[in-house]
C-alpha distance (Angstrom), angle and dihedral (degrees) to the residues before:
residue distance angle dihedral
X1 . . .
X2 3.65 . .
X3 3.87 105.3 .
X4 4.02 93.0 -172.4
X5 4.25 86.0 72.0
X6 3.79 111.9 90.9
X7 3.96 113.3 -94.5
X8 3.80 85.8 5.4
X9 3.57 84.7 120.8
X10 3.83 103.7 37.6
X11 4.02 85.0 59.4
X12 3.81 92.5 51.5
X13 3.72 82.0 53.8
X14 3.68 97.7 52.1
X15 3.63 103.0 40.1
X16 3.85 88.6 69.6
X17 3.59 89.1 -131.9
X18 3.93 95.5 128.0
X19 3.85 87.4 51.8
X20 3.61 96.2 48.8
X21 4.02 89.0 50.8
X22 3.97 96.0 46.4
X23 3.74 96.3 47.9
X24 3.67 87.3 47.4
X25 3.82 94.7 50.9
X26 3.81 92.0 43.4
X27 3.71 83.4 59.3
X28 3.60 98.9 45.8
X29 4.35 83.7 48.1
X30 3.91 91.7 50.5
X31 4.11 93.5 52.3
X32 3.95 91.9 45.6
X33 3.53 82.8 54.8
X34 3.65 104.8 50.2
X35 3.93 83.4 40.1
X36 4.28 92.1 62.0
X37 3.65 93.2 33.0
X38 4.06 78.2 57.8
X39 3.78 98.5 42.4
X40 4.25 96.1 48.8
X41 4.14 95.9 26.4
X42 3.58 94.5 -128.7
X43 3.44 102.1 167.3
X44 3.63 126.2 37.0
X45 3.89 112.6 -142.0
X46 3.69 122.6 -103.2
X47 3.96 124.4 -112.6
């Protein structure tokens, strides 16, 4: 995509593409997490 073209942008928008990515990501971000909080025991569970 070539964001410098007129509406370019606005299309990006509206296909929902971006939001698809990001929530994807954030879940990807969140399991890596939970996977090296796992792996060093970092935080010891609540009770």
């Amino acid at each position: 995509m070539d964001f410098s073209k007129p509406g370019e942008y606005q299309r990006f928008l509206e296909s929902g593409i971006w939001k698809d990515r990001c929530e994807k990501y954030v879940e990807f971000m969140i399991e890596r997490l939970y996977e090296i909080e796992a792996d060093r025991g970092l935080f010891v569970a609540a009770s």
